[in-house]
N, C-alpha and C positions, 0 to 999 in steps of 0.2 A: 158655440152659441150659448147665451148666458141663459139658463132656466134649472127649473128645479127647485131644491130646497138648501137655500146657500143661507149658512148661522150668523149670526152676528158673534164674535168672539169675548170672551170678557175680558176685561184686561186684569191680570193678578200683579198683587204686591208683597212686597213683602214688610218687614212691620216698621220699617222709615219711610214704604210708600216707593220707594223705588221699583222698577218694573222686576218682576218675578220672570223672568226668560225660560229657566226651566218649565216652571208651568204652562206657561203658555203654549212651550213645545210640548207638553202632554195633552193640555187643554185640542190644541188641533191635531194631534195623534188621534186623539177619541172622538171628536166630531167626523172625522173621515170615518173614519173605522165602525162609524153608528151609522154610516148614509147619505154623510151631507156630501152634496154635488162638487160644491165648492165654498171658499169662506170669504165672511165678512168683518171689515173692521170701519166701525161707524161709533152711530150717538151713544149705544148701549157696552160701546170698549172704551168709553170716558174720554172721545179725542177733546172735546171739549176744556178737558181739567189736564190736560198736557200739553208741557212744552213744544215750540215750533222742534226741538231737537227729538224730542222724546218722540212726538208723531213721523217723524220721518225714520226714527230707528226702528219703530212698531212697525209700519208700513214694511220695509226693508223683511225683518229678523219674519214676520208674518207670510212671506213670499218665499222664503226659505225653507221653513219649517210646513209647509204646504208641502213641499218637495213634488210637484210637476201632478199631484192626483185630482186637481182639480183648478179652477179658476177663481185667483182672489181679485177683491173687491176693495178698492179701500176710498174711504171719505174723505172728502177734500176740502170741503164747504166751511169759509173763513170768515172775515168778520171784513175781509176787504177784495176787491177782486185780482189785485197782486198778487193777494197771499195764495188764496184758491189756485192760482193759475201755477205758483211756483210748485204746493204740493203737488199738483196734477202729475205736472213736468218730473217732478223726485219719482211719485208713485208708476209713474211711464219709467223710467228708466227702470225701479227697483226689480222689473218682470211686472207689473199688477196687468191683469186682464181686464180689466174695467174701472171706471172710476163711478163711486155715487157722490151727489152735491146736494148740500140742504142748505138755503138764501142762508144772508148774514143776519143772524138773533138780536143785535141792535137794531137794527132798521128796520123800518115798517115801507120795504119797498112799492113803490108801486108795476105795473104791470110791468111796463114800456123799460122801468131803470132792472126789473128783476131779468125781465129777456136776456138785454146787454150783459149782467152776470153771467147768467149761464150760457150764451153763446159763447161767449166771451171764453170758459173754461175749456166748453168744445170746438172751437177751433185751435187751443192750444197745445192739443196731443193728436193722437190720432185715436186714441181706444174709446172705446161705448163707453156712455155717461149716462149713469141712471139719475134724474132729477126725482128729490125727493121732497114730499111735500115740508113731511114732520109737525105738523104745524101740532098733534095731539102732545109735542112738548114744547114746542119754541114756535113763535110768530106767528104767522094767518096762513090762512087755506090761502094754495097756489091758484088762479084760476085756470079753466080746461082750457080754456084759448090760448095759455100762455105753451101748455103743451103741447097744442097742434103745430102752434109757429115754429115751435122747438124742431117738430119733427117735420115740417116740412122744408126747412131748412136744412137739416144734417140727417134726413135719412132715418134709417134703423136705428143709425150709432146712438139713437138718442132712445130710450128707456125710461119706466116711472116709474114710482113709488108714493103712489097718494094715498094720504092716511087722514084728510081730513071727511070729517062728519055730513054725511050719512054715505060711508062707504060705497053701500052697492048701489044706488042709482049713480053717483058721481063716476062709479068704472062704467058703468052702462053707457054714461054719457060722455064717456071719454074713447069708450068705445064705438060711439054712433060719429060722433065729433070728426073720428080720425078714419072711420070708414075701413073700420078693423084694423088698422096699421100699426095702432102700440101697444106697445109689448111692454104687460106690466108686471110689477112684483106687487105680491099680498103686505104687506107691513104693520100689523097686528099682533103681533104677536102670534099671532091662530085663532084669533079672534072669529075673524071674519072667513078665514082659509075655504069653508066648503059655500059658502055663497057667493064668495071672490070666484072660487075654479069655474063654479055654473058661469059666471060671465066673464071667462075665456082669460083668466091668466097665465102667464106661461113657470110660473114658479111664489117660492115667498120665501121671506128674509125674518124670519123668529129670531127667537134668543137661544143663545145655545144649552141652557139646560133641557131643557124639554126635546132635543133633539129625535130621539128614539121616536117618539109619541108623533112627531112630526114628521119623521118620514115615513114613518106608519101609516099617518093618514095621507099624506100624499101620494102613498101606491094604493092606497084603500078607492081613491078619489080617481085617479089615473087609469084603474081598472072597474071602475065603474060600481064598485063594490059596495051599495050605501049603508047597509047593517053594519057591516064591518064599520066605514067611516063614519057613521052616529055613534057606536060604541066607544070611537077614540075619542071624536071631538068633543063630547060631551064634558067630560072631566076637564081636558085641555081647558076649556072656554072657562069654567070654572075659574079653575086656576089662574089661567093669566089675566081673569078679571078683577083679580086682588091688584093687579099692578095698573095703577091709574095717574102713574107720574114717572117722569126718567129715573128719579130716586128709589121710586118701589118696584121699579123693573131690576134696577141697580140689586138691589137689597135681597129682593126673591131671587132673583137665577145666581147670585154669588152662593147665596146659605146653600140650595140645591147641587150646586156643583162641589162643595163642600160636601154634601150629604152624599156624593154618588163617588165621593174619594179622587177630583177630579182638583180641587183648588186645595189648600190647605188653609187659608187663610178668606174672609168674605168681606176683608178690610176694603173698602170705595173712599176713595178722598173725598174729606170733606171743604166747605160744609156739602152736608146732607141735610135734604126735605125729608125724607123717608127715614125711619129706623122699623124695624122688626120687634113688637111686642110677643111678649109671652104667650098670647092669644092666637093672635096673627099667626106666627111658627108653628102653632099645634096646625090650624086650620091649614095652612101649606103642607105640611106634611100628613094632614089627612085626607088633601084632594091629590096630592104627588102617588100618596098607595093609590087611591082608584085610577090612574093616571096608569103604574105599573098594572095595577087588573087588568084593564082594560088591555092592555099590551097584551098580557099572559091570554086572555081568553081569544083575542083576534088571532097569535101564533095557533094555539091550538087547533081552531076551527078555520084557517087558511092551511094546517099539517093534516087536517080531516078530510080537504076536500081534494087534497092532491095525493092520498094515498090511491 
């Protein structure tokens, strides 16, 4: 069963921009090995800025390099419902445990045409399909109706990922909507993670630099522990509040995973919205330390209460 705190992966390059395979395979060495349940490849691993070939190799080489410790995730969501339907079918065969889909970024679908997509992709595999809003980078809020029909249609198999504005009444009401039935992920970054958990999420999908800090507070949360989880989330919140575009998400957890000896390189194809000022880099690396305090002072005082 899909929950927990499954990363989004970055995708690394090297300096023609071709996929860094090596890294990648360190990149999810260290994401398991920090906590994460399982992994993800979506908007924040650039499928957007890769080839039809290049995303079915990532999907593939991502399933492998996983090696059986958790359940991957991969994105499917196309710009047509062919295409959506063919990754599905690639990522079913590659081993993926689940599929996420976010509508087509050209189109301004409406309700009735946006259903037919995404039913359309889950009837074409057999694995859970996390529908995702996205809309805080690309297109309009999903409406809740469109996910109750979802789910009462296919069941469980069917999952969300709403990120459009004002978070927690909208999980509230998706919650009241479905009469407890969906089973959602946080997508925030961590944003919203400890007012998401109060109203009944079963995991959340970050980015993978912050990983530590994020399963931190997911067991901080899980054990009901709230000193501890205000000490992590606070800094978190911070931080990923710098990132307010795909491009400054792109930007920040690249430099970060550079900074923790994790990517060598925080090159993102361009073009780029976002670049990293001088300023900016100080102020991430000044909320990244409280971000490690924070870590440091919660081990401590969870190694205090268990002596």
């Amino acid at each position: 069963m899909l929950a927990g705190v499954l990363p989004v992966f970055q995708t690394p390059y090297h300096d023609d921009e071709s996929i860094d395979y090596a890294t990648l395979e360190r990149e999810i060495d260290w994401l398991f090995a920090s906590g994460a349940d399982g992994i993800v490849m979506a908007m924040v691993s650039e499928v957007l800025r890769l080839s039809t070939e290049e995303r079915r190799e990532l999907a593939a080489s991502a399933g492998k390099f996983a090696r059986g410790r958790g359940p991957v995730v991969i994105s499917v969501g196309a710009e047509s419902t062919k295409l959506a339907i063919d990754f599905a079918r690639h990522a079913e065969e590659v081993g993926a445990a689940a599929l996420m889909a976010i509508p087509p970024v050209a189109s301004a679908l409406d309700e009735s045409e946006a259903l037919r997509y995404f039913a359309a992709i889950a009837a074409a595999v057999e694995l859970p399909l996390i529908v995702q809003d996205a809309s805080g980078y690309v297109g309009r809020p999903l409406p809740i109706s469109l996910y109750t029909k979802l789910l009462a249609e296919f069941g469980p198999r069917i999952l969300f990922k709403p990120e459009a504005t004002p978070i927690g009444p909208r999980l509230t009401a998706l919650r009241e909507a479905s009469g407890g039935a969906a089973r959602v992920f946080e997508g925030t970054g961590g944003i919203a993670l400890v007012d998401s958990f109060r109203r009944g999420i079963v995991g959340t999908i970050p980015g993978a630099d912050l990983i530590r800090g994020i399963v931190a507070l997911w067991q901080a949360l899980a054990a009901g522990d709230v000193e501890r989880a205000d000490r992590l989330s606070l800094p978190i919140v911070a931080l990923v509040s710098l990132q307010t575009s795909l491009d400054a998400f792109l930007a920040v957890e690249k430099y970060l995973l550079v900074k923790q000896g994790i990517f060598t390189s925080a090159r993102v194809r361009g073009p780029v919205g976002f670049t990293l000022d001088e300023e900016t880099r100080q102020e991430v690396d000044r909320l990244f330390a409280l971000v490690e305090r924070a870590l440091e002072a919660a081990d401590e005082s969870r190694m205090g209460r268990t002596k």
